[in-house]
MARLUM-525510 format. One record per residue (C-alpha): residue number from 1; residue in three letters; x, y, z. Coordinates in pm, 1 decimal, padded with zeros to 6 digits. Each point is the difference from the previous one (the first is absolute). Layout:
BEGIN
[NUM 'Ala' [X Y Z]];
...
! end
This chain:
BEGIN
[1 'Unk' [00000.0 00000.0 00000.0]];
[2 'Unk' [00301.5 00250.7 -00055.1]];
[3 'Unk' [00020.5 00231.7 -00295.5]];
[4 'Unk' [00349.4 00154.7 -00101.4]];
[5 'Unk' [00133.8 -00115.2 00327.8]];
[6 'Unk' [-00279.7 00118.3 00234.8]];
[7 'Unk' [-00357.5 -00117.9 00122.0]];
[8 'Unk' [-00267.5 00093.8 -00165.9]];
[9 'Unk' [-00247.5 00215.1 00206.0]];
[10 'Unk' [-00271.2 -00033.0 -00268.5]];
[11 'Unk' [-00200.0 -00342.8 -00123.2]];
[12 'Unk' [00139.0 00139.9 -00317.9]];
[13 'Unk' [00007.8 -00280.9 -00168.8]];
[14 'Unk' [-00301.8 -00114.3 -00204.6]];
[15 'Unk' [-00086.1 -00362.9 -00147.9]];
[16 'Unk' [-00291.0 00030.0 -00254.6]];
[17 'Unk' [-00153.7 -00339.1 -00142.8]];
[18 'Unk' [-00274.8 00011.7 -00234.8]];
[19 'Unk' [-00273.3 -00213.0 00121.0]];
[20 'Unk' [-00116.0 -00312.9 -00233.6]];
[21 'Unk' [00182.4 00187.1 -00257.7]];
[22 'Unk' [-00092.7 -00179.7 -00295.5]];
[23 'Unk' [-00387.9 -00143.3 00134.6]];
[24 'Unk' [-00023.9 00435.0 00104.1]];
[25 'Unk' [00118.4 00070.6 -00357.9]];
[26 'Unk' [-00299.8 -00235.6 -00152.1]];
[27 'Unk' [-00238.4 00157.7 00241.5]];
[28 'Unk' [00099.6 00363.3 -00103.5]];
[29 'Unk' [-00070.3 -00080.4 -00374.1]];
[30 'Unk' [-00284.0 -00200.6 00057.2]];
[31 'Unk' [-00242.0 00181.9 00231.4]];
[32 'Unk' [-00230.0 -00296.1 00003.0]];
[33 'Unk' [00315.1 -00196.0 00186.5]];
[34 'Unk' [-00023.4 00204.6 00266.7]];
[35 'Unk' [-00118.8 -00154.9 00382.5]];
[36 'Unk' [-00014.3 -00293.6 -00202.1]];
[37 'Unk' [00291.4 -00319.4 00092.1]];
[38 'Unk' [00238.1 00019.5 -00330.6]];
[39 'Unk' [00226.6 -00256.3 -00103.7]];
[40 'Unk' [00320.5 00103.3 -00242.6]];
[41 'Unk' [00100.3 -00298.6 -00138.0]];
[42 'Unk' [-00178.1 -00365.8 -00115.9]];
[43 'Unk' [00255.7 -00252.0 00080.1]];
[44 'Unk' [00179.8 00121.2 00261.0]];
[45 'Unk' [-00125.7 00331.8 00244.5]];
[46 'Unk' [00251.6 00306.9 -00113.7]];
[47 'Unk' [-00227.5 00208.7 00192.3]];
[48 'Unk' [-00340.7 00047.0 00213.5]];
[49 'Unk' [-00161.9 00275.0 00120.7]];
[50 'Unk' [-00084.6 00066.9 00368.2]];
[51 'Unk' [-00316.8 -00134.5 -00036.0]];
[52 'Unk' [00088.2 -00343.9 -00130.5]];
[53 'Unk' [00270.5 -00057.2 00251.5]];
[54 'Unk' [-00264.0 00050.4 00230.2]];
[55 'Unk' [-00081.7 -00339.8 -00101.4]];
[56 'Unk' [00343.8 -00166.8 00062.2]];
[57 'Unk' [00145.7 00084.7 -00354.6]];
[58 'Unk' [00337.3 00067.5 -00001.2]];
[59 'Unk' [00299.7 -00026.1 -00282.9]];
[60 'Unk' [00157.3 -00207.0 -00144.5]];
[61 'Unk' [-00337.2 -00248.6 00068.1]];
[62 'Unk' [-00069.9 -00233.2 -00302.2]];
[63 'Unk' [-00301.6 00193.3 -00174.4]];
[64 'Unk' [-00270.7 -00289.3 00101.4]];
[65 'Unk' [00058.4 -00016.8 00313.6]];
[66 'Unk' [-00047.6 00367.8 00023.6]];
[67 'Unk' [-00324.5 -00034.1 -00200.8]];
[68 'Unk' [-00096.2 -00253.5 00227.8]];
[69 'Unk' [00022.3 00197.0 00290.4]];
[70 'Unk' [-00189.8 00284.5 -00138.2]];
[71 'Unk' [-00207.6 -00119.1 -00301.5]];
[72 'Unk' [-00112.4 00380.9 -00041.7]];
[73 'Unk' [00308.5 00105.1 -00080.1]];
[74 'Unk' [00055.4 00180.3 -00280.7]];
[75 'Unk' [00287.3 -00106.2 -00203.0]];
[76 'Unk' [00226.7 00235.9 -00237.7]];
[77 'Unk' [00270.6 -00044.5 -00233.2]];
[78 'Unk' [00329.7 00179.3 00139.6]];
[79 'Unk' [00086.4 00352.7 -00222.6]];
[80 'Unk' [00334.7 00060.1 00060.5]];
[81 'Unk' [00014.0 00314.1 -00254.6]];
[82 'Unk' [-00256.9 00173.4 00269.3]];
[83 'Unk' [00165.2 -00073.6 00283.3]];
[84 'Unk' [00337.4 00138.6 -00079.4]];
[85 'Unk' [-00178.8 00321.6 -00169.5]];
[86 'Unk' [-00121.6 00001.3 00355.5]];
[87 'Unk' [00307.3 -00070.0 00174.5]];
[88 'Unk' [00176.7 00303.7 -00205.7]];
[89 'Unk' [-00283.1 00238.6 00104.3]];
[90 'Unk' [00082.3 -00093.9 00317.6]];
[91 'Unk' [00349.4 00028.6 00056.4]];
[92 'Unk' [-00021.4 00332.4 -00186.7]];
[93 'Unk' [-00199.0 00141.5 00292.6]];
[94 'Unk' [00270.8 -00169.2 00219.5]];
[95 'Unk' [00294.1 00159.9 -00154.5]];
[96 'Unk' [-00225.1 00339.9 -00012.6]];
[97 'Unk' [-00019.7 -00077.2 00369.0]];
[98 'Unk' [00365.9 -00058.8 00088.8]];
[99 'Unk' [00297.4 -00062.5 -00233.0]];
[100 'Unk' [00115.8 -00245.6 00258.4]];
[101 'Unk' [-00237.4 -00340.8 -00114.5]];
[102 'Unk' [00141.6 -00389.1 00025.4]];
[103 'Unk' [-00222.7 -00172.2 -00197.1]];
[104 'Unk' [-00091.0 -00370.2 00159.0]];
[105 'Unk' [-00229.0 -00106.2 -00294.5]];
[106 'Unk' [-00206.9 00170.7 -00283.7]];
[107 'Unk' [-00239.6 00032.5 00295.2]];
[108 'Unk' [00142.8 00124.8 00316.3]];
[109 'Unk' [00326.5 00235.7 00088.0]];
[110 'Unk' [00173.6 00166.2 00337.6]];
[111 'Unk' [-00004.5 00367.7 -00045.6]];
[112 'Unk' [00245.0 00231.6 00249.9]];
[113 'Unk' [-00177.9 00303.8 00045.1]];
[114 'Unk' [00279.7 00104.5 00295.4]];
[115 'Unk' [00013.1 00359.0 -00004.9]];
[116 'Unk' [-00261.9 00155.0 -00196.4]];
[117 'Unk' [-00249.1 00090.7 00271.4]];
[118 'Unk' [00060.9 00382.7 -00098.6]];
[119 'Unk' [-00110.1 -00089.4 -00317.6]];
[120 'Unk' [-00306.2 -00294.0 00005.4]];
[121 'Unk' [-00043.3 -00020.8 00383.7]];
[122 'Unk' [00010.7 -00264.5 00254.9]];
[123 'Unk' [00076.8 -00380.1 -00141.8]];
[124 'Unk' [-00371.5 -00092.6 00087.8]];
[125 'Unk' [-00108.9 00325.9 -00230.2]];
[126 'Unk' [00210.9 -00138.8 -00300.2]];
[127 'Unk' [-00174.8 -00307.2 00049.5]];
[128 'Unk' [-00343.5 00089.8 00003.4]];
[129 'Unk' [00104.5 00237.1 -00325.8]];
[130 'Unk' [00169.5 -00272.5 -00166.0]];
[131 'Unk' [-00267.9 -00274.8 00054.0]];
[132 'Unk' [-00264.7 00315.4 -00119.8]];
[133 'Unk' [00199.4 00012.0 -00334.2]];
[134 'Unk' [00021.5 -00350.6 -00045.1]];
[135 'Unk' [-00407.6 -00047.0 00009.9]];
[136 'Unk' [-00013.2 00314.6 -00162.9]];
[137 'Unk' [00196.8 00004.7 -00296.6]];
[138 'Unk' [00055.6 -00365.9 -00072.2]];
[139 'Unk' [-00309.6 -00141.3 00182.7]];
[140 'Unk' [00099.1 -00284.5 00205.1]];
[141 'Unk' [00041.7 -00052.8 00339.8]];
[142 'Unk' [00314.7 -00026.7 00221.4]];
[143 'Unk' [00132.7 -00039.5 00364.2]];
[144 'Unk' [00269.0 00196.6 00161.4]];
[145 'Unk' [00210.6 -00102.0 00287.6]];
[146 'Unk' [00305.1 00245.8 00162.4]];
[147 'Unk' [00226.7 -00050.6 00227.8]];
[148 'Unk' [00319.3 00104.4 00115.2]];
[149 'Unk' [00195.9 -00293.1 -00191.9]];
[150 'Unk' [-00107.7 -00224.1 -00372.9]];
[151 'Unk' [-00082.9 -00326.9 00212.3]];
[152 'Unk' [-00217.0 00202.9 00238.9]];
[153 'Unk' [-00157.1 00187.9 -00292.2]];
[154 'Unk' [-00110.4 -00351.3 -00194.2]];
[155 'Unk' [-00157.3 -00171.3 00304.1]];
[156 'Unk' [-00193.6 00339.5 00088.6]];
[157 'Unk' [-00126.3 -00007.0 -00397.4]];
[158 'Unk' [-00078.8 -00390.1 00050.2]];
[159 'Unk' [-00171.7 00075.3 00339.3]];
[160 'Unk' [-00194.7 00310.9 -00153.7]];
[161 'Unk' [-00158.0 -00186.4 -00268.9]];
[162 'Unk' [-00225.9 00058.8 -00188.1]];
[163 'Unk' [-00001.3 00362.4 -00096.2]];
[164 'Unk' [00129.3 00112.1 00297.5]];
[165 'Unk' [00280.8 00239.8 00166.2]];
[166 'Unk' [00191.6 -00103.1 00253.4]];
[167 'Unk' [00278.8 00174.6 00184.0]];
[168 'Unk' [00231.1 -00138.7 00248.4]];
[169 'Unk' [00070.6 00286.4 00226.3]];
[170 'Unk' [00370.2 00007.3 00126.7]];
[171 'Unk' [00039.0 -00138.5 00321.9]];
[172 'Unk' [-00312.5 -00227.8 -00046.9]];
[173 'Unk' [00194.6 -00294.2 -00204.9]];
[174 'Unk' [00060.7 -00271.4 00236.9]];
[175 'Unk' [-00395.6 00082.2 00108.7]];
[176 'Unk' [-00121.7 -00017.5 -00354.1]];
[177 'Unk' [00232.2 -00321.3 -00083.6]];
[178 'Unk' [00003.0 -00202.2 00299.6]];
[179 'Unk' [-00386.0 -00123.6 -00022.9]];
[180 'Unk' [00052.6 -00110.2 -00369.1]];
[181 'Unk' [00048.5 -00370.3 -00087.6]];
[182 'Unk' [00312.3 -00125.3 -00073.1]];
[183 'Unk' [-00072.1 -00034.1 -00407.8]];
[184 'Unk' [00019.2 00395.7 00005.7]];
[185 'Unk' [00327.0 -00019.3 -00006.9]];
[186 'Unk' [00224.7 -00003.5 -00312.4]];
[187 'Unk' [00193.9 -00338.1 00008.5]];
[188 'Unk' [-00306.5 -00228.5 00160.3]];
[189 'Unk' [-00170.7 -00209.5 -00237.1]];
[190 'Unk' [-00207.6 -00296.0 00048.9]];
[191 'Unk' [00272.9 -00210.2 00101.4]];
[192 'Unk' [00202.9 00257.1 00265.8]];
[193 'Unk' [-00386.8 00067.3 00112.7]];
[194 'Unk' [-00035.4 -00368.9 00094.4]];
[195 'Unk' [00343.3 -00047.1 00157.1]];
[196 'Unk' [-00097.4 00331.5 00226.1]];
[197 'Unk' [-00393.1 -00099.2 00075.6]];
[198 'Unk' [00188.7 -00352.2 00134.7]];
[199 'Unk' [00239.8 00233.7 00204.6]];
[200 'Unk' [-00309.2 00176.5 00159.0]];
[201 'Unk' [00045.1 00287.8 -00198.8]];
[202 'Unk' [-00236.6 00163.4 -00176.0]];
[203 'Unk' [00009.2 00388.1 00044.3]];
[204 'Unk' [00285.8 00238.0 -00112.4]];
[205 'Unk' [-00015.6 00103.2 00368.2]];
[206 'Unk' [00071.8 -00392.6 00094.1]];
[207 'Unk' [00318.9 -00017.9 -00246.6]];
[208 'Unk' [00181.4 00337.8 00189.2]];
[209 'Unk' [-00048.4 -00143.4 00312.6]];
[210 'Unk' [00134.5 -00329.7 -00105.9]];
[211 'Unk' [00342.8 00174.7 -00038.6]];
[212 'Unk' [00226.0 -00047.8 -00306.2]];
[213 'Unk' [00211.6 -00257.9 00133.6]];
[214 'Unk' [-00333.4 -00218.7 00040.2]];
[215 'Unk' [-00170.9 00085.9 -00353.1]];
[216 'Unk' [00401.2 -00084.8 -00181.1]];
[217 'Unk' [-00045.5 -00336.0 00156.9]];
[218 'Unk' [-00323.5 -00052.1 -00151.9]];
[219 'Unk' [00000.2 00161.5 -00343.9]];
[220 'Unk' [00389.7 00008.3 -00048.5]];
[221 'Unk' [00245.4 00243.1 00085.5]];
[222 'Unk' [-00082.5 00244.2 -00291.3]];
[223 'Unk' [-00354.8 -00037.3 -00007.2]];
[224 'Unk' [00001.0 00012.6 00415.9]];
[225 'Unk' [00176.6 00331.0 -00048.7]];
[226 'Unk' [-00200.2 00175.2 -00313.8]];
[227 'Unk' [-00355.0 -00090.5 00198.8]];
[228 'Unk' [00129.2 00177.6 00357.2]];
[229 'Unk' [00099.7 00260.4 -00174.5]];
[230 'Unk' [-00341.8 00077.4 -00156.0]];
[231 'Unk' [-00173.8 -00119.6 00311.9]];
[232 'Unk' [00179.4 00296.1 00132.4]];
[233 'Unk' [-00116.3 00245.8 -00308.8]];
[234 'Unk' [00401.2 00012.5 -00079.6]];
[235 'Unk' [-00041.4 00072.2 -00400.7]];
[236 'Unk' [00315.6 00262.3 -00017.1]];
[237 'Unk' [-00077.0 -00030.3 -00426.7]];
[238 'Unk' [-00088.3 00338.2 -00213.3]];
[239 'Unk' [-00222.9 00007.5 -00271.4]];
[240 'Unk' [00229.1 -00052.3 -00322.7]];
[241 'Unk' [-00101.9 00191.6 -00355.3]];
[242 'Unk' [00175.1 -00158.5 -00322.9]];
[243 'Unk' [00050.4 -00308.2 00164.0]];
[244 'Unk' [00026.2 -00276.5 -00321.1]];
[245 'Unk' [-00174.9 -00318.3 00049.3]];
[246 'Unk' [00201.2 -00289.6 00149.7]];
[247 'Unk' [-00138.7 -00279.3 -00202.4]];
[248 'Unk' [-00256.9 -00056.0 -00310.3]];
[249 'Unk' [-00237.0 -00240.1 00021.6]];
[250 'Unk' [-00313.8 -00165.9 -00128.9]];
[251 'Unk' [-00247.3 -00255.1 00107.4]];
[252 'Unk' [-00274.9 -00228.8 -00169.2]];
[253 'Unk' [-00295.5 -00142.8 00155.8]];
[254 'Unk' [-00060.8 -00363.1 -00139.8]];
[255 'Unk' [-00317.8 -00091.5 00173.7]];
[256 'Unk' [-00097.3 -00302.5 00184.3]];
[257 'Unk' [-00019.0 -00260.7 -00309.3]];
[258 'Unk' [00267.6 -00186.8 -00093.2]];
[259 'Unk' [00245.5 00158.5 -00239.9]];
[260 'Unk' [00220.0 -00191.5 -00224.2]];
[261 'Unk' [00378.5 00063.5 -00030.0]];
[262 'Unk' [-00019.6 00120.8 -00322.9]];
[263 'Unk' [-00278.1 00282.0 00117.6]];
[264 'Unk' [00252.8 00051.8 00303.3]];
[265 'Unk' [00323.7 00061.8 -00257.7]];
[266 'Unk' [-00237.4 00234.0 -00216.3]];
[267 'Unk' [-00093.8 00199.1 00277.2]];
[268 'Unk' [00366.1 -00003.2 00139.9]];
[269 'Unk' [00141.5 00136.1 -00371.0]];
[270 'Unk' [-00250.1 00244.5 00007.4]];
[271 'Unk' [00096.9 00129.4 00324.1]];
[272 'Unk' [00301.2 00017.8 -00091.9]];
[273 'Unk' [-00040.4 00226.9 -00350.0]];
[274 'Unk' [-00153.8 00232.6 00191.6]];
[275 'Unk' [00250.9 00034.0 00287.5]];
[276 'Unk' [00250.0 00020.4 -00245.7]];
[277 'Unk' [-00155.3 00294.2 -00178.7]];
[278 'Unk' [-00072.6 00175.3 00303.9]];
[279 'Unk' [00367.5 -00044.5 00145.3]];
[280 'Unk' [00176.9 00142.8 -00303.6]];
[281 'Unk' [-00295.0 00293.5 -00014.3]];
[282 'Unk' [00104.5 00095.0 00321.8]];
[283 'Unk' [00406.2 -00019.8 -00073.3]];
[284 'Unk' [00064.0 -00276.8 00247.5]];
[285 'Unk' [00190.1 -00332.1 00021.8]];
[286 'Unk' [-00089.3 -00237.8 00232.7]];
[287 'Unk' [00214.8 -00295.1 00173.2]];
[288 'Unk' [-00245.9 -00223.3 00216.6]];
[289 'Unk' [-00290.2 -00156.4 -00196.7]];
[290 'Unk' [-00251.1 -00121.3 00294.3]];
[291 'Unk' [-00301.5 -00216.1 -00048.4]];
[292 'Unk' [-00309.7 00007.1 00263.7]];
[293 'Unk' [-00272.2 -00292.4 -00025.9]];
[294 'Unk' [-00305.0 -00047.0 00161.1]];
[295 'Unk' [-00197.8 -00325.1 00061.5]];
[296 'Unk' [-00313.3 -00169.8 00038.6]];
[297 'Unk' [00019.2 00022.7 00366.9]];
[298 'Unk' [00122.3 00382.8 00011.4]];
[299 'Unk' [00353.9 -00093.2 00089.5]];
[300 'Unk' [00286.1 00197.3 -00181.2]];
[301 'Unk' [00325.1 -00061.2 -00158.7]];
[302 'Unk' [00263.0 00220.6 -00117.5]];
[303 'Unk' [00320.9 -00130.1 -00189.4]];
[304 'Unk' [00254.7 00201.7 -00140.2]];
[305 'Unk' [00295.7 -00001.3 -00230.0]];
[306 'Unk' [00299.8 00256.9 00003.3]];
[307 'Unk' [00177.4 00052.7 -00379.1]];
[308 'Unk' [00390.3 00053.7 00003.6]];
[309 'Unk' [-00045.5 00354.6 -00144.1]];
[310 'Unk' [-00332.9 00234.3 -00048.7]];
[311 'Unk' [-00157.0 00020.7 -00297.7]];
[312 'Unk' [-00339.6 00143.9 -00169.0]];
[313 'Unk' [-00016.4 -00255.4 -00282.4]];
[314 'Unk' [-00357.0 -00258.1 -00025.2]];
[315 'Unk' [00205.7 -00302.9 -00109.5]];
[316 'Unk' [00191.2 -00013.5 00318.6]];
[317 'Unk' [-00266.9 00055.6 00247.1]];
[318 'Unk' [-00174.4 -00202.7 -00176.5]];
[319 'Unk' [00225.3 -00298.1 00036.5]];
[320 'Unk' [00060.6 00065.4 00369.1]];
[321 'Unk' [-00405.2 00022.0 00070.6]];
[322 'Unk' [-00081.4 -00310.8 -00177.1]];
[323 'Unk' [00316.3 -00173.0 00179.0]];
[324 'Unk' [-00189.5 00138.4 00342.5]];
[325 'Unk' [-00339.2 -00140.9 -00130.9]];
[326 'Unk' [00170.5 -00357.6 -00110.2]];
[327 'Unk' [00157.6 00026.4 00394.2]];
[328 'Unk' [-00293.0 00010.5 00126.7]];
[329 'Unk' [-00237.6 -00228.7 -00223.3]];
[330 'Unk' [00008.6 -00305.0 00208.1]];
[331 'Unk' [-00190.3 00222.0 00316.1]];
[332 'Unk' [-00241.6 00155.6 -00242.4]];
[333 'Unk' [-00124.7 -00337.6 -00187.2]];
[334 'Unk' [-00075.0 -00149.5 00359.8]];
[335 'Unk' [-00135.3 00372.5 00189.0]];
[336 'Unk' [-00149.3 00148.3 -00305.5]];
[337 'Unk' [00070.1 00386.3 -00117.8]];
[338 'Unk' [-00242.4 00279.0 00033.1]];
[339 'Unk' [00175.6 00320.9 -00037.8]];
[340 'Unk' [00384.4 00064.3 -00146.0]];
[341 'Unk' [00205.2 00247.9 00025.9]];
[342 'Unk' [00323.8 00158.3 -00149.1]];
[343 'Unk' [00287.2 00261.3 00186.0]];
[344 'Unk' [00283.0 00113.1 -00142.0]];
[345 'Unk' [00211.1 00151.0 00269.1]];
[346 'Unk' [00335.0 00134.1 00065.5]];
[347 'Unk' [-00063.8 00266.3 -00206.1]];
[348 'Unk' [00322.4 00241.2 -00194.9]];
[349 'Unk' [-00037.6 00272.4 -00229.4]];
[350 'Unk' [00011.2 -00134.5 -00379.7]];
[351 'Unk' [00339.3 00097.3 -00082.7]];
[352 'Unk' [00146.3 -00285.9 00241.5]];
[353 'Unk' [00140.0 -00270.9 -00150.9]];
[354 'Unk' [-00197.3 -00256.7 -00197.5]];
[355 'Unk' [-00003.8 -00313.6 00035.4]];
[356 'Unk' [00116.8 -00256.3 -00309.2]];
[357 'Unk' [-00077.8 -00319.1 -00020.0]];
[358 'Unk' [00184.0 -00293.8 -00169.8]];
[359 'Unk' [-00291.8 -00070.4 -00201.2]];
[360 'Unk' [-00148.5 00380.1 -00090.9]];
[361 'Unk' [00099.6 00157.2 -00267.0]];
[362 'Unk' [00011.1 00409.0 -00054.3]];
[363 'Unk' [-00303.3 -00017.3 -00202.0]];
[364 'Unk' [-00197.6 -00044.6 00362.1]];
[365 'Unk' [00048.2 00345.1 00095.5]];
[366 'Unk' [-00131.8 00213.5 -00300.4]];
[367 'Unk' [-00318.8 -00268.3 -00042.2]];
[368 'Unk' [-00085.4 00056.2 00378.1]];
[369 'Unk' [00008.6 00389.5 -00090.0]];
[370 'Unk' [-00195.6 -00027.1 -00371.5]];
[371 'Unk' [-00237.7 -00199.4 00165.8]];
[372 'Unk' [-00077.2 00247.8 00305.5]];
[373 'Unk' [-00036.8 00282.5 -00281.8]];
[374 'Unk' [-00237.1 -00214.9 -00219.4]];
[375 'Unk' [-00206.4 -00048.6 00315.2]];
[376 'Unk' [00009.5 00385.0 00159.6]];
[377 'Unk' [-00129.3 00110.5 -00356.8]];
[378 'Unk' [-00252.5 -00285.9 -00159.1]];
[379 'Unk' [-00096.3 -00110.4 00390.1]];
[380 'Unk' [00129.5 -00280.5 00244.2]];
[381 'Unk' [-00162.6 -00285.7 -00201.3]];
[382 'Unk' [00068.7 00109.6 -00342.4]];
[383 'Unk' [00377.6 -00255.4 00048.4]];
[384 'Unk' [00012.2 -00262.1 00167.2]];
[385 'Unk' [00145.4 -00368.0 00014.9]];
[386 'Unk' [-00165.2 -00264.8 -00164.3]];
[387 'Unk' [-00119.2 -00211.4 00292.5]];
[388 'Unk' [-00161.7 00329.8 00134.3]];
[389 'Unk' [-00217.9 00032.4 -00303.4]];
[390 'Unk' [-00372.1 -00014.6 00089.9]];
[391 'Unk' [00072.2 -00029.1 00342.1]];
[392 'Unk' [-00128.4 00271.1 00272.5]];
[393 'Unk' [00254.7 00082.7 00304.8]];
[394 'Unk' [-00182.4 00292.9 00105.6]];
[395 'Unk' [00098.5 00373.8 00057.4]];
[396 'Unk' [00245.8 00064.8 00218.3]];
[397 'Unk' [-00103.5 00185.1 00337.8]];
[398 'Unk' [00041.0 00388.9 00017.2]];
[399 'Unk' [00376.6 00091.2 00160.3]];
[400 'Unk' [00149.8 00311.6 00073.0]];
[401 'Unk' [00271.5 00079.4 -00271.9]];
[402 'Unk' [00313.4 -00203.8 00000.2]];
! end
């Protein structure tokens, strides 16, 4: 909670997240959505509005068992050109707000407004202005949470929710934080949550007094010390502006049914194309290629594979990805696959050194690049491999820029 070396006396720094982002976007542009429970998404739940996880909808949930849960439910297919025409509204009246924004996602950002009380007022007065825009100008709801430090901030927006404004007063932290179950935190997921519950702990308030000594031996050592630290509100971070993205990724849901390798390669290649259009449009080179899977029974997997020098080219992420898929074949014929999911991490600037392999040839490089210029002016589709052809993959999800 420092800034520049010193505390900050203000809850200066805001967290706004866009509530239901895409389900609010539908309901904005169709005013016959609105109160109603709204669905983005047929096979697998990319979104729901307020009033349909009312009903126990949540995402990712296979799309019939969120039907089944609320058969009233209206269902929409996902328009990703809307929502980021939204998202860039948005983050215009951000920047108009404050020039210092870290963007999270195309739907939520920290904004520092430290210092400009002479100029906009009190914290809670940019706030209610900023959330006042937001419905104004670009119609859709959103939730505000500030605090003294980022973590703070993002658990006051989660808390506040929905459409709300919450401000954690300085001095009031460990009373605000204390009360709040232990999933609050950044770090606890469903497994860490378990291992705690078992421990008797189940509050934020229950982890402090635990010590960190205690929590190390139960999480780990780094874990043990990341959690006391939050349990204490310790967040010494800033709010970052130009900050480039750490890793590129995508993800495709495959549904429930059974889906043959040959489906499961497609949709890998295709993944693949477009991260490798994307990387090179943003001037990067990446090192790590990591693949995330998810089963029939929810569990995850992650693999991933680390090239001997970074490069931007499709033919060698491609062969590492499909060697991570082949790894990992013999656990997905007996578990079953329904989502996967492509990094590439370990991210340079372009002008690193690029990796050759025995069997590429220079002719690699310039196709990856005609290719990307084919597709940015006759459209993503327009060339594509041969085992793609008449084959759907989907959009990709909105993303702030690379």
């Amino acid at each position: 909670m420092r800034i520049e070396g010193r505390e900050r006396r203000e809850a200066s720094i805001l967290h706004a997240d866009l509530d239901s982002f895409y389900a609010s976007v539908e309901q904005r542009d169709n005013p016959a959505l609105k109160g109603k429970p709204v669905i983005v998404g047929g096979g697998v739940v990319l979104a729901a509005s307020y009033e349909a996880k009312a009903y126990g909808i949540r995402t990712p949930m296979p799309g019939h068992e969120a039907r089944a849960l609320c058969p009233r439910a209206v269902v929409v297919r996902p328009r990703f050109d809307a929502y980021m025409e939204a998202s860039r509204a948005v983050f215009e009246i951000f920047r108009d707000t404050t020039p210092l924004v870290e963007g999270i996602s195309v739907d939520e950002a920290f904004l520092d407004v430290g210092g400009l009380r002479r100029l906009a007022g009190s914290p809670e007065r940019i706030g209610i202005e900023l959330r006042r825009r937001i419905r104004d100008e670009v119609g859709l709801p959103i939730t505000v949470g500030a605090a003294r430090s980022k973590f703070l901030a993002k658990v006051a927006s989660a808390v506040g929710k929905p459409d709300g404004l919450l401000i954690v007063e300085p001095g009031g932290e460990l009373a605000f934080l204390h009360p709040l179950p232990v999933r609050r935190l950044w770090g606890v997921g469903p497994v860490t949550e378990a291992k705690l519950h078992d421990a008797g702990i189940r509050t934020v308030g229950d982890m402090a007094r635990l010590g960190e000594r205690r929590l190390a031996a139960l999480v780990g050592p780094g874990s043990g010390r990341h959690l006391f630290a939050l349990s204490m509100a310790q967040d010494p971070r800033r709010v970052e502006t130009g900050r480039r993205r750490s890793s590129i990724g995508s993800q495709r849901a495959l549904g429930r049914r059974p889906t043959s390798e040959a489906d499961l390669e497609a949709t890998v290649i295709a993944i693949v194309e477009r991260l490798g259009k994307r990387l090179r449009g943003a001037e990067r080179v990446c090192r790590t290629v990591v693949l995330r899977l998810r089963f029939d029974d929810y569990a995850r997997a992650t693999r991933s594979r680390t090239l001997p020098e970074v490069t931007d080219r499709t033919d060698v992420i491609m062969a590492a990805a499909r060697g991570l898929v082949a790894d990992a074949m013999p656990i997905i014929r007996e578990r079953g696959c329904t989502l996967i999911g492509l990094s590439l991490t370990n991210l340079d600037n372009h002008d690193a050194v690029q990796l050759a392999l025995p069997f590429a040839d220079d002719h690699h490089e310039e196709l990856d690049h005609t290719m990307d210029a084919l597709r940015n002016r006759f459209g993503r589709d327009s060339v594509t491999r041969a085992v793609l052809v008449g084959r759907n993959h989907g959009d990709d999800a909105p993303m702030l820029p690379d």
